[in-house]
LUMDREN-803367 format. One line per field, with one value per atom (N, C-alpha, C, O): residue number from 1; residue in three letters; atom name; x, y, z. Coordinates in nm, 4 decimals, padded with zeros to 6 digits. Example, Ala and Ser with C-alpha at 12.3 -4.5 7.8 and 13.67 -1.06 7.14 Angstrom:
% LUMDREN-803367
seq	[1, 1, 1, 1, 2, 2, 2, 2]
type	[ALA, ALA, ALA, ALA, SER, SER, SER, SER]
atom	[N, CA, C, O, N, CA, C, O]
X	[01.3190, 01.2300, 01.3200, 01.4236, 01.2850, 01.3670, 01.2900, 01.3409]
Y	[-00.5690, -00.4500, -00.3300, -00.3319, -00.2250, -00.1060, 00.0030, 00.1138]
Z	[00.7800, 00.7800, 00.7800, 00.8465, 00.7080, 00.7140, 00.7870, 00.8039]
//
This chain:
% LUMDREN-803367
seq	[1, 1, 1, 1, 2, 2, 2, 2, 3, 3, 3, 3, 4, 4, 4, 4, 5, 5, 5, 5, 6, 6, 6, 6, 7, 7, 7, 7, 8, 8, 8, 8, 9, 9, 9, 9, 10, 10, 10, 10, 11, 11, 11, 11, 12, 12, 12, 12, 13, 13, 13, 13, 14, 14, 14, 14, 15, 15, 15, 15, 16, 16, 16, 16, 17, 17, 17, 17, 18, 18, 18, 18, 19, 19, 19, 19, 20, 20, 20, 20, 21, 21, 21, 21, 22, 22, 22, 22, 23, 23, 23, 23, 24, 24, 24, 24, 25, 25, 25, 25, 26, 26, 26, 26, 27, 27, 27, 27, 28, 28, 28, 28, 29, 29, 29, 29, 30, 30, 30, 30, 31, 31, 31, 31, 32, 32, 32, 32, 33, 33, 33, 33, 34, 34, 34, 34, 35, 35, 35, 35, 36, 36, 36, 36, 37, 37, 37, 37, 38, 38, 38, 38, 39, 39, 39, 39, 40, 40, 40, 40, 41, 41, 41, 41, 42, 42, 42, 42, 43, 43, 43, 43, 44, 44, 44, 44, 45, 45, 45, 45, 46, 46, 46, 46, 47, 47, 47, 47, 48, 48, 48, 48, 49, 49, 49, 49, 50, 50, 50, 50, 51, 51, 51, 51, 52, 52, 52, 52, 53, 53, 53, 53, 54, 54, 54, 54, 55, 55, 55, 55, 56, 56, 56, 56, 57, 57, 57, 57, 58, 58, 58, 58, 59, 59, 59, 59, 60, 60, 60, 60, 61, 61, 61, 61, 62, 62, 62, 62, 63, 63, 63, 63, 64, 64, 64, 64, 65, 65, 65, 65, 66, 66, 66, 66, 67, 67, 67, 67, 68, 68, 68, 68, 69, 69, 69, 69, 70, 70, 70, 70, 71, 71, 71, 71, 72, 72, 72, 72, 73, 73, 73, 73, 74, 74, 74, 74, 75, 75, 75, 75, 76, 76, 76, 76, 77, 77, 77, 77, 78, 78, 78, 78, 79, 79, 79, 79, 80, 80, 80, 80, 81, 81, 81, 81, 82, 82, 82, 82, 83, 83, 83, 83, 84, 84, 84, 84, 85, 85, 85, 85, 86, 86, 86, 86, 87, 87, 87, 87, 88, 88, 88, 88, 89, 89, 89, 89, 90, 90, 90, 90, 91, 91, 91, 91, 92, 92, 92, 92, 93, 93, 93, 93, 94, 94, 94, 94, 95, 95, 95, 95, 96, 96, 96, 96, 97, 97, 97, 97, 98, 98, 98, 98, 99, 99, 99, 99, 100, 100, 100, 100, 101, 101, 101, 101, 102, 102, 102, 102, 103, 103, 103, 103, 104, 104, 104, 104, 105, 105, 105, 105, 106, 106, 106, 106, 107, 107, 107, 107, 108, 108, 108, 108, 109, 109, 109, 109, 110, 110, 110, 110, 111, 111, 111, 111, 112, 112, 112, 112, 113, 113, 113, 113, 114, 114, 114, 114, 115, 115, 115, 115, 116, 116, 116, 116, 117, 117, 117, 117, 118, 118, 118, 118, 119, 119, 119, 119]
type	[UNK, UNK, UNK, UNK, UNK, UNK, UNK, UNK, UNK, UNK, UNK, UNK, UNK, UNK, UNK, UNK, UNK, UNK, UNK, UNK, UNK, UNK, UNK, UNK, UNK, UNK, UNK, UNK, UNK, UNK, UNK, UNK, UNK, UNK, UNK, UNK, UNK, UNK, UNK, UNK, UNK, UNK, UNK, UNK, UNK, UNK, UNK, UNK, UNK, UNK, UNK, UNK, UNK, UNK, UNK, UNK, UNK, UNK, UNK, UNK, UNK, UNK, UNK, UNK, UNK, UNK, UNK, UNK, UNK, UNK, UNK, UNK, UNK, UNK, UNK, UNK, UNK, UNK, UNK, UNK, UNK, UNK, UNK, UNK, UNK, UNK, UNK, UNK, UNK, UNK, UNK, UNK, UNK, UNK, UNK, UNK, UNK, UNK, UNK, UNK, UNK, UNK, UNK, UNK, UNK, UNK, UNK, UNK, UNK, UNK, UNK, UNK, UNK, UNK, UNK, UNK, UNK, UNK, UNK, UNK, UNK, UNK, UNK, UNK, UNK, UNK, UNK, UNK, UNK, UNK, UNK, UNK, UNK, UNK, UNK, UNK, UNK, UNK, UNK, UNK, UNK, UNK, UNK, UNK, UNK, UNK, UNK, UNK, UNK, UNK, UNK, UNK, UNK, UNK, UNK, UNK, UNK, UNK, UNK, UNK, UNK, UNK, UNK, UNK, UNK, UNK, UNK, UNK, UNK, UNK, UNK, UNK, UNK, UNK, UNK, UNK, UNK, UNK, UNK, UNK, UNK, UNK, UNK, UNK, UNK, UNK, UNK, UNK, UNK, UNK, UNK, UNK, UNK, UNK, UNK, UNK, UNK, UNK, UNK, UNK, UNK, UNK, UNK, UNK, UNK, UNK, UNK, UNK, UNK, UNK, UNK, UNK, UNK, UNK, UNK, UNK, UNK, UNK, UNK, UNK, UNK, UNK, UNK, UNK, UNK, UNK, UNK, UNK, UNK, UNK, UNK, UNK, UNK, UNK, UNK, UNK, UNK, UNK, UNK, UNK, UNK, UNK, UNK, UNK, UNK, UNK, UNK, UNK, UNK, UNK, UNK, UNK, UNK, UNK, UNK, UNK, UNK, UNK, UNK, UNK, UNK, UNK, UNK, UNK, UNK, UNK, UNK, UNK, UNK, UNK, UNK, UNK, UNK, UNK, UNK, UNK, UNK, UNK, UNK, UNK, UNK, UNK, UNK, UNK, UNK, UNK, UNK, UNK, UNK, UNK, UNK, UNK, UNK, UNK, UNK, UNK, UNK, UNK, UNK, UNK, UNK, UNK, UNK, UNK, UNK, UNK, UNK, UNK, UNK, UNK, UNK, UNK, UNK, UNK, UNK, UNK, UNK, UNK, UNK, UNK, UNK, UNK, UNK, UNK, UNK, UNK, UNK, UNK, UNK, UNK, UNK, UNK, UNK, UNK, UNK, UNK, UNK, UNK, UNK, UNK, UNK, UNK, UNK, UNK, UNK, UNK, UNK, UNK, UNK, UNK, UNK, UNK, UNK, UNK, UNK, UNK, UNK, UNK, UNK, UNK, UNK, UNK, UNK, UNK, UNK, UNK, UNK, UNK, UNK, UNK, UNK, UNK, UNK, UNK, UNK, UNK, UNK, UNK, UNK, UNK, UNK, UNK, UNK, UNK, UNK, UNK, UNK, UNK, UNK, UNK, UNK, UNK, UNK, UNK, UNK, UNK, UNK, UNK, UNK, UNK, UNK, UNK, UNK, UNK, UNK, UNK, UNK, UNK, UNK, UNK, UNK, UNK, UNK, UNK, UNK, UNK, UNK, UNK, UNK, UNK, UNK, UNK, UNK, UNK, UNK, UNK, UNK, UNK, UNK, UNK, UNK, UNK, UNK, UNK, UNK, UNK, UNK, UNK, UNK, UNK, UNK, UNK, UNK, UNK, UNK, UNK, UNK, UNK, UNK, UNK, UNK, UNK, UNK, UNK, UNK, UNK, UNK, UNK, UNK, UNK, UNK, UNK, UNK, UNK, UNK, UNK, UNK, UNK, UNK, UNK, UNK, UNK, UNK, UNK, UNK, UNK]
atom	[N, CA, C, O, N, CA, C, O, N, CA, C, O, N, CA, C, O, N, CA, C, O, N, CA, C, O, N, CA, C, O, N, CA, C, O, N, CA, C, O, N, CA, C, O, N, CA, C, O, N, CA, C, O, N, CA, C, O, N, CA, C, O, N, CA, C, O, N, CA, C, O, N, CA, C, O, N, CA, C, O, N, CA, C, O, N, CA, C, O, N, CA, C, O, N, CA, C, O, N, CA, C, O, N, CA, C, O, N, CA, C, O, N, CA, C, O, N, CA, C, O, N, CA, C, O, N, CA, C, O, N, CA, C, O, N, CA, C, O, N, CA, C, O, N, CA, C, O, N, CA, C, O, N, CA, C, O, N, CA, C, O, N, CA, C, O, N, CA, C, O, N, CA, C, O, N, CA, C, O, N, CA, C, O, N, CA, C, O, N, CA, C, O, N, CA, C, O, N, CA, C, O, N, CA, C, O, N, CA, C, O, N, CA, C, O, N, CA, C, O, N, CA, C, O, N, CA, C, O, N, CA, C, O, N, CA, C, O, N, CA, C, O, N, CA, C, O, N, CA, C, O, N, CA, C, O, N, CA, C, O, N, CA, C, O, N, CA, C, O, N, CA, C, O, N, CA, C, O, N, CA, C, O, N, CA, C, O, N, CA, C, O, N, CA, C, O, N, CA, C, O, N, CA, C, O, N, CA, C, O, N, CA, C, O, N, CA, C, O, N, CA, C, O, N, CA, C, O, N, CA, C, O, N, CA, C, O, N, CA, C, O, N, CA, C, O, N, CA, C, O, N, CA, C, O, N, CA, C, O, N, CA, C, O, N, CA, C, O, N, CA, C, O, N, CA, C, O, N, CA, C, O, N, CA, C, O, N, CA, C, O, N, CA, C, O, N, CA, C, O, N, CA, C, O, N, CA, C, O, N, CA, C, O, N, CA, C, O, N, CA, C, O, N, CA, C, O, N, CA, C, O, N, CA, C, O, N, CA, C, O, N, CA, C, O, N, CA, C, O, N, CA, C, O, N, CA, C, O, N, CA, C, O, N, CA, C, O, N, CA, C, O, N, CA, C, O, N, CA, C, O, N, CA, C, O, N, CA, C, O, N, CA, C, O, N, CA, C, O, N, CA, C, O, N, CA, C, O, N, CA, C, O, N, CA, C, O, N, CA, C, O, N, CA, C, O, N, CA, C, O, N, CA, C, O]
X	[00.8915, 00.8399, 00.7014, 00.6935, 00.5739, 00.4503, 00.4527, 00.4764, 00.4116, 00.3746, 00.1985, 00.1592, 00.1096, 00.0015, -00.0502, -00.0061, -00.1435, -00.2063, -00.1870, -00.1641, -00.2146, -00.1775, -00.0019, 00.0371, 00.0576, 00.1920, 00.2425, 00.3081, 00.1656, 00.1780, 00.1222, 00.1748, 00.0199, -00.0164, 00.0504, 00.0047, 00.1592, 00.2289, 00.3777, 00.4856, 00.3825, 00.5079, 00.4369, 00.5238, 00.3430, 00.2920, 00.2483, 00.1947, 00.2420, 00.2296, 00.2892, 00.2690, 00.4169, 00.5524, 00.6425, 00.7292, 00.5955, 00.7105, 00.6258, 00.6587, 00.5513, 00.4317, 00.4491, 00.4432, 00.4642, 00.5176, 00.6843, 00.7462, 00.7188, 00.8952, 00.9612, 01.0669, 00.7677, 00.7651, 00.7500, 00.8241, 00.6582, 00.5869, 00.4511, 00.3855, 00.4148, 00.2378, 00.1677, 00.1755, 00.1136, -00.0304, -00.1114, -00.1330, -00.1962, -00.3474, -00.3402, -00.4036, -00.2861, -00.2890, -00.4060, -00.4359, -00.4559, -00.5671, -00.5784, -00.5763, -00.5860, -00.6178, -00.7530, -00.8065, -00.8273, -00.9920, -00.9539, -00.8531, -01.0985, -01.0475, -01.1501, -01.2126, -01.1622, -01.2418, -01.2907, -01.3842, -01.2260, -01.2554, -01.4075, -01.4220, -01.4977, -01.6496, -01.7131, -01.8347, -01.6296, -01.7301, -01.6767, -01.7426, -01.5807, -01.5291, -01.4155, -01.3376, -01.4392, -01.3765, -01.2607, -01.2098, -01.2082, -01.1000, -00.9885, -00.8878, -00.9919, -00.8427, -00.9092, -01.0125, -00.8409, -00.8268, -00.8738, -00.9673, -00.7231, -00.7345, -00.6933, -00.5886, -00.7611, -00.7410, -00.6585, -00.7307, -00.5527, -00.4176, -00.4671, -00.4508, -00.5282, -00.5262, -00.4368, -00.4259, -00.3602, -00.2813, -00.2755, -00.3394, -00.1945, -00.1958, -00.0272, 00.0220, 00.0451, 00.1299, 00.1012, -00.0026, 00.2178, 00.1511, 00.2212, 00.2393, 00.2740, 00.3073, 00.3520, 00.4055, 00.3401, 00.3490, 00.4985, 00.5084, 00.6092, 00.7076, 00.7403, 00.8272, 00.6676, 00.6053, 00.5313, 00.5297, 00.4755, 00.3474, 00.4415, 00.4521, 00.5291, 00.6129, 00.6956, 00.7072, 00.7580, 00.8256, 00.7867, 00.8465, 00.6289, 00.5623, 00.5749, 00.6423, 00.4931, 00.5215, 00.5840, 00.5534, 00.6980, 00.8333, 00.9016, 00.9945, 00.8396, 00.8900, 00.7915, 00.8365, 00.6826, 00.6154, 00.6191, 00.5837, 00.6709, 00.6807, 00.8442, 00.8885, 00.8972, 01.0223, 01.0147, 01.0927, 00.9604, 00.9036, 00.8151, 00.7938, 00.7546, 00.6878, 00.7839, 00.7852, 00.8809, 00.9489, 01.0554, 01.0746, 01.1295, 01.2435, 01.1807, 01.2518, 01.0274, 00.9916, 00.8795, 00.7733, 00.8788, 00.8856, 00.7344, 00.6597, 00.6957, 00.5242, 00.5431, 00.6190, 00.4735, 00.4489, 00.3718, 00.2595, 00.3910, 00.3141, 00.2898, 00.3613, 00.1330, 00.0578, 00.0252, -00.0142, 00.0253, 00.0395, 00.0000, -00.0548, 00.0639, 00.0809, 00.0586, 00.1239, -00.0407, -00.1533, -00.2074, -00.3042, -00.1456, -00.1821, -00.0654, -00.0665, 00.0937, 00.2483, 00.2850, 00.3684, 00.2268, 00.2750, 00.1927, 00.2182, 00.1295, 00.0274, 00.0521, 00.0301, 00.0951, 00.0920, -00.0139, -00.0036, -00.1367, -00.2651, -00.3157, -00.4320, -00.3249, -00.4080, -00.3061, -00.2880, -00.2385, -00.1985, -00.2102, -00.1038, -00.2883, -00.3269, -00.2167, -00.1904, -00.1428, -00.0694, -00.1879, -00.2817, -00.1504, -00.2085, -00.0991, 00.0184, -00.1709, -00.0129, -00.1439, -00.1508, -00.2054, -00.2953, -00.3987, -00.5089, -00.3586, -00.4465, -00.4671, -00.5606, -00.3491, -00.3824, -00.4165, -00.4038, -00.4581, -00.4951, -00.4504, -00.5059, -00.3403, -00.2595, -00.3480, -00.3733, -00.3693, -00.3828, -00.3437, -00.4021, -00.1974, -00.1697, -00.1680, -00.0828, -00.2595, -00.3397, -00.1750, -00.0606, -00.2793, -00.2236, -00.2879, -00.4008, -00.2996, -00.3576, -00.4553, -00.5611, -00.4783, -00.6085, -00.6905, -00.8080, -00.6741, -00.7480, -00.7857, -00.8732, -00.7167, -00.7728, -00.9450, -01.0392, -00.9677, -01.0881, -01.1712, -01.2586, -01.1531, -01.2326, -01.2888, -01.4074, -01.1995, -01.2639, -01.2907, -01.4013, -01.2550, -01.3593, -01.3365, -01.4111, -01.2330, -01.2912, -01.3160, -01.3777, -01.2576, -01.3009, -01.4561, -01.5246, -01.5126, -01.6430, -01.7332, -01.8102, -01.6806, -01.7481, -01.7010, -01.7831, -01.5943, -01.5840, -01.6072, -01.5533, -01.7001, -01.7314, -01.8211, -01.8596, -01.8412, -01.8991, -01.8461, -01.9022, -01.6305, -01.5382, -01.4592, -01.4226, -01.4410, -01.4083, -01.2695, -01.1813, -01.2370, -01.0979, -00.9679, -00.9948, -00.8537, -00.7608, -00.6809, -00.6241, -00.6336, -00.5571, -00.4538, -00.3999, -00.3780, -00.2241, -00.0901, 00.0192, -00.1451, -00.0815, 00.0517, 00.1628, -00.0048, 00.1094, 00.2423, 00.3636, 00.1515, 00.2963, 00.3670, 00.4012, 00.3985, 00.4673, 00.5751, 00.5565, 00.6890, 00.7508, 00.7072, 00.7523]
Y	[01.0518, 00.9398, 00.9775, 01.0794, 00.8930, 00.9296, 00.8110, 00.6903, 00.9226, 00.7739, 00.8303, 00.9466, 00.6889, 00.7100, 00.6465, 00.5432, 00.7220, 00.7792, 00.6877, 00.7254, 00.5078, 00.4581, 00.4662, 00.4378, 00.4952, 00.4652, 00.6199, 00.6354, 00.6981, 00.8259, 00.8233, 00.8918, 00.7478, 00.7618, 00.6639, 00.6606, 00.5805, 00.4568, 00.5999, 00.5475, 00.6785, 00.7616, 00.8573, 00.9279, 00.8904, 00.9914, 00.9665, 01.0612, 00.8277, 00.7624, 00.7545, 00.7741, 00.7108, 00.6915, 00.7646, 00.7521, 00.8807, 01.0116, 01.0912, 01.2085, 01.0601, 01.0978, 01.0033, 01.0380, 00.9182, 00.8339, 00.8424, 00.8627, 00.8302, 00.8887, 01.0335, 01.0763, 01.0845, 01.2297, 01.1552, 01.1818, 01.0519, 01.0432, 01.0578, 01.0293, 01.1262, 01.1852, 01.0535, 00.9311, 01.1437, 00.9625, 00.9767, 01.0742, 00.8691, 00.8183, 00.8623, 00.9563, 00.8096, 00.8477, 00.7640, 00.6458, 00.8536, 00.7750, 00.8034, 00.9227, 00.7383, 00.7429, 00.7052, 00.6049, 00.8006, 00.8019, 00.7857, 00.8203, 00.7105, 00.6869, 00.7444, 00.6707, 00.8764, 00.9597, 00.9604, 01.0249, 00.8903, 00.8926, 00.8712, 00.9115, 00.8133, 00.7559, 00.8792, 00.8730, 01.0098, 01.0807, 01.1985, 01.2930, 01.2279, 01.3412, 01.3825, 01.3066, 01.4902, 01.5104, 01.5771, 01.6568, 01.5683, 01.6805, 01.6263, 01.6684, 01.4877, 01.3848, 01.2712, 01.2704, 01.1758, 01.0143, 00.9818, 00.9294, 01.0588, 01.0192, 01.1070, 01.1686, 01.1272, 01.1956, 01.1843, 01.1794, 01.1807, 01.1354, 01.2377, 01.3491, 01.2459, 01.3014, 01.2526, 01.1300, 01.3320, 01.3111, 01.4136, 01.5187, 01.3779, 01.5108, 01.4665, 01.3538, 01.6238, 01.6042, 01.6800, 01.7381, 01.6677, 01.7586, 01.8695, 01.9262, 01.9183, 02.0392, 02.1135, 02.0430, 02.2575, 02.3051, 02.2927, 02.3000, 02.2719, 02.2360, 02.0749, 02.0583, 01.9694, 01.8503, 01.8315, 01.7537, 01.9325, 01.9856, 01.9878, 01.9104, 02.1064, 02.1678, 02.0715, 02.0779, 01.9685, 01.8443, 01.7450, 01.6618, 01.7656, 01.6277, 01.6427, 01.5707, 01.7709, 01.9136, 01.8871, 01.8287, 01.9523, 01.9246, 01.8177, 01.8329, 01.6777, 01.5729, 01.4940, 01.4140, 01.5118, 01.4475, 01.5412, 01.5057, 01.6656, 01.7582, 01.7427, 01.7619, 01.6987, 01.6570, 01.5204, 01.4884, 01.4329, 01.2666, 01.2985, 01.2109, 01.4093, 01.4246, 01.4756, 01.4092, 01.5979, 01.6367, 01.5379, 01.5261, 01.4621, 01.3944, 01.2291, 01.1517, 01.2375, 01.0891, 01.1823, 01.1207, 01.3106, 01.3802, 01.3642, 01.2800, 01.4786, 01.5090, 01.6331, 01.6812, 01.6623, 01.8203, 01.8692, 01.8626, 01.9399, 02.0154, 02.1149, 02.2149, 02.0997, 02.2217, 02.3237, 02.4311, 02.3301, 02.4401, 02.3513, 02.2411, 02.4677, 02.4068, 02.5485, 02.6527, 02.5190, 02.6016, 02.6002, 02.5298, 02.6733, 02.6773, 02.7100, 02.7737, 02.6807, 02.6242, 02.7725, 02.7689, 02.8602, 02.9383, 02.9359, 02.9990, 02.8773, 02.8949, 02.7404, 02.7207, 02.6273, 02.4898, 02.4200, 02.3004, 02.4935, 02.4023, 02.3834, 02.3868, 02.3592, 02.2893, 02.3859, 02.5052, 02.2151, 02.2438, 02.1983, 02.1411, 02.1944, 02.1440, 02.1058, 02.2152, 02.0315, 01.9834, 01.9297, 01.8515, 01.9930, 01.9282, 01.8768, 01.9121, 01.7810, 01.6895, 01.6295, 01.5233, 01.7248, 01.6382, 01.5861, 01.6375, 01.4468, 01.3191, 01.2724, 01.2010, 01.3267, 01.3509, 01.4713, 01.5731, 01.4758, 01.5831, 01.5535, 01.4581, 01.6324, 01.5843, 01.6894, 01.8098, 01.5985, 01.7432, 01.7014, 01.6266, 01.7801, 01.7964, 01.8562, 01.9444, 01.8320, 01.8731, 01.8906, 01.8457, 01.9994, 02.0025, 01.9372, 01.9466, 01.8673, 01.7213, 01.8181, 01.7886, 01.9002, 01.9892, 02.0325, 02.0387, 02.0707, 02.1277, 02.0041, 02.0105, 01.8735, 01.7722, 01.7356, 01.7576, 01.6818, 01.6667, 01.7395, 01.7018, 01.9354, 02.0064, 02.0089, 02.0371, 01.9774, 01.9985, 01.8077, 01.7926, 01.7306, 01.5909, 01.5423, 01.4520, 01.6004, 01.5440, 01.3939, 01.3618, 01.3049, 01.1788, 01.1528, 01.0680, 01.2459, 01.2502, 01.2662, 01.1922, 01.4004, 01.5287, 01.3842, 01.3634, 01.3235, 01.2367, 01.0977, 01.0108, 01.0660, 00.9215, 00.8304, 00.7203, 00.8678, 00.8515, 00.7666, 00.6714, 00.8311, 00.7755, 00.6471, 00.6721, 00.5345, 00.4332, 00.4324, 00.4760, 00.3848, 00.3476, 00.3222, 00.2828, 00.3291, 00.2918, 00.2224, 00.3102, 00.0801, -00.0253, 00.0614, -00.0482, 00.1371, 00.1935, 00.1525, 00.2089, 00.0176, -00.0056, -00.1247, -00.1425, -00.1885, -00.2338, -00.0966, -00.0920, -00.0218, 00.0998, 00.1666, 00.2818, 00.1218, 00.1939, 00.0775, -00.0432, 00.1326, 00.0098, -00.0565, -00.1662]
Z	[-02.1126, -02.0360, -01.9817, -01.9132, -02.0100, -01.9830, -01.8500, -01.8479, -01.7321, -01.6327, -01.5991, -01.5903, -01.5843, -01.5627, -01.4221, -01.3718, -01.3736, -01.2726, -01.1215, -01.0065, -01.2014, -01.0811, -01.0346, -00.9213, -01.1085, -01.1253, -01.0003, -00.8973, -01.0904, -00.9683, -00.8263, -00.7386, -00.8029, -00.7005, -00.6003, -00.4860, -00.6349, -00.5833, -00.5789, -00.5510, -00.5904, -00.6142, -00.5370, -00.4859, -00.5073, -00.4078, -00.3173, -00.2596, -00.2467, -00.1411, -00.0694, 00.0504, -00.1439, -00.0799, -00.0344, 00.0522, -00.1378, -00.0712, 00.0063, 00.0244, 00.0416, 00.1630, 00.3192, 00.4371, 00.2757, 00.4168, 00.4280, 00.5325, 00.3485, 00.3660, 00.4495, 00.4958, 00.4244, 00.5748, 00.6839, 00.7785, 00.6974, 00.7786, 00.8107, 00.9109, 00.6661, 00.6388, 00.7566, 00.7675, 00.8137, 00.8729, 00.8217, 00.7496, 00.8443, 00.7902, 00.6255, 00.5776, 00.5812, 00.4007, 00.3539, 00.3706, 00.2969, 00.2214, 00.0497, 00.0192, -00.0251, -00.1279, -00.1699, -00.1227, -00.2799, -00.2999, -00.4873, -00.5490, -00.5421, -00.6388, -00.7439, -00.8201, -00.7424, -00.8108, -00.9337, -00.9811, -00.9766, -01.1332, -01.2178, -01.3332, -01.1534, -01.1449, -01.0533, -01.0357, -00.9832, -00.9182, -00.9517, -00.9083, -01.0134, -01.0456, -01.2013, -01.2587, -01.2239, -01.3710, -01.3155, -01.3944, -01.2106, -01.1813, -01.1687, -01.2256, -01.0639, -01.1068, -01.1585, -01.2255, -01.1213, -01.0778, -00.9524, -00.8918, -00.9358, -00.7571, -00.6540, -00.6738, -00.5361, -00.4398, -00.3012, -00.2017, -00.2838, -00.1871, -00.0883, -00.1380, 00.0477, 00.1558, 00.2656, 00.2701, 00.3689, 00.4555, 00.5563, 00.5516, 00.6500, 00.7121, 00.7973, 00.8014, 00.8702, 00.9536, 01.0781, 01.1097, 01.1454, 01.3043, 01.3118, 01.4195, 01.1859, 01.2485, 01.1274, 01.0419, 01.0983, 00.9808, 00.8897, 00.7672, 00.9892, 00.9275, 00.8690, 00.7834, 00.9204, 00.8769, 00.7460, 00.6506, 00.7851, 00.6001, 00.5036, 00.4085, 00.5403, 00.4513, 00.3599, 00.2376, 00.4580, 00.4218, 00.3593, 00.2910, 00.4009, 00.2832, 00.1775, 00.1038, 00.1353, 00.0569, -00.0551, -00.1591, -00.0063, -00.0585, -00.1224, -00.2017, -00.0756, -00.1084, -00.2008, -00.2828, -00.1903, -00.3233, -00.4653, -00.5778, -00.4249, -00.5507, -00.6299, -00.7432, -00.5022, -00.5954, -00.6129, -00.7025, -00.5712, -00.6632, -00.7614, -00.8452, -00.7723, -00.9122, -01.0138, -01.1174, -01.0083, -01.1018, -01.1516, -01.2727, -01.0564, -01.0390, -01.1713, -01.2354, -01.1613, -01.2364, -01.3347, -01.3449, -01.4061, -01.5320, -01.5011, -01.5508, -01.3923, -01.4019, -01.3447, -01.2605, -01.3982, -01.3869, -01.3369, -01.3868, -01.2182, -01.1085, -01.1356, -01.1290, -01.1880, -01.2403, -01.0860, -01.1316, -00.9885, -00.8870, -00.7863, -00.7867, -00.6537, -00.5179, -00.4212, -00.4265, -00.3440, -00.3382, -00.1694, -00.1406, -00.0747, 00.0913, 00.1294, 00.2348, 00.0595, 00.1571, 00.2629, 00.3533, 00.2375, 00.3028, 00.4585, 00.5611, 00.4409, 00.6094, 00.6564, 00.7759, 00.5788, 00.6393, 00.6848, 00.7123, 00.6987, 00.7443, 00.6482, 00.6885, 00.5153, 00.4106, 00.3083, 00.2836, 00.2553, 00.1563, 00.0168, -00.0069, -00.0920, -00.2533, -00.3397, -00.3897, -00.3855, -00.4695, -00.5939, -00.5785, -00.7017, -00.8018, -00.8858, -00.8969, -00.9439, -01.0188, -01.1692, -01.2310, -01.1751, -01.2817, -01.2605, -01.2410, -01.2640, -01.2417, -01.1223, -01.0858, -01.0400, -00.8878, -00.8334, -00.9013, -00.7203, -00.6474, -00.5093, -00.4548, -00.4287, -00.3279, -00.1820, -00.1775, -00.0993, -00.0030, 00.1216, 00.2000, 00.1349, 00.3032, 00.4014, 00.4123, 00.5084, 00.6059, 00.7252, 00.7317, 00.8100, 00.9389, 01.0216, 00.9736, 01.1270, 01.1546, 01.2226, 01.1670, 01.2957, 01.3640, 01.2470, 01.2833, 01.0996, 00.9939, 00.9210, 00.8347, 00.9533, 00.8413, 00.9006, 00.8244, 01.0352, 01.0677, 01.1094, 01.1874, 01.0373, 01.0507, 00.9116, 00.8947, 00.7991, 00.6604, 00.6491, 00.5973, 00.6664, 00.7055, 00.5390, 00.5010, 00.4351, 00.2931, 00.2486, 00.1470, 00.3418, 00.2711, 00.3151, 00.2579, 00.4382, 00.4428, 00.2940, 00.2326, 00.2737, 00.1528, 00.0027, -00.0866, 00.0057, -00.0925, -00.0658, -00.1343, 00.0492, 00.0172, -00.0632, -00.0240, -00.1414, -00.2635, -00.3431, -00.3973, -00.3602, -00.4228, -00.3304, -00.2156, -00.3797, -00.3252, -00.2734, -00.3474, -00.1467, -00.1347, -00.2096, -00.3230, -00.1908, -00.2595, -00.1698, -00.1050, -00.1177, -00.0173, -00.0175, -00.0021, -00.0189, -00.0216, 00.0706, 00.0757, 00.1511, 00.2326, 00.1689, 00.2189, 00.0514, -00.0387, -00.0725, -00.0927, -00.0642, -00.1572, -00.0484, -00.0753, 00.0721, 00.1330, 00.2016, 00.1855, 00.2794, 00.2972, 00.4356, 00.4684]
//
């Protein structure tokens, strides 16, 4: 089963707010970057929160047959990298998200509404 990019990022949204992730934003890279699609930033308040977002969009990726090419910070909880491909996941500890500022460093790449994909 091939699922593509928007399809993932409606599956990594969700199991991102199913933590509780706040302020999720999705960036839509594809016109500014060769590395995903799209860029899913979030953050939680507390490293065991991280852990859980974590945790839960990596098993909505395996569980719907995508493959998590590496996951990359989990042991410290303040910035953590999920790569899933075509996405690029990153969950913040809510004090480290507005010190590294990335939808600043990526505003270039346009919004993504994500507020349909959650319940």
């Amino acid at each position: 089963m091939t699922i593509d990019s928007s399809d993932l990022l409606k599956i990594v949204v969700k199991a991102a707010d199913d933590k509780r992730a706040e302020e999720i934003v999705a960036l839509d890279v594809q016109k500014v970057s060769l590395l995903a699609d799209y860029f899913v930033i979030c953050h939680g308040n507390s490293e065991k929160q991280v852990g859980a977002i974590v945790d839960e969009i990596v098993e909505q990726a395996a569980i719907n047959g995508v493959q998590v090419s590496r996951v990359e910070g989990k042991e410290s909880g303040k910035w953590v990298l999920i790569d899933l491909g075509d996405i690029v996941v990153h969950v913040f500890h809510n004090s480290e998200r507005t010190f590294y500022n990335l939808e600043k460093l990526w505003s270039d790449a346009p919004m993504v509404n994500v507020s349909s994909m959650v319940d």
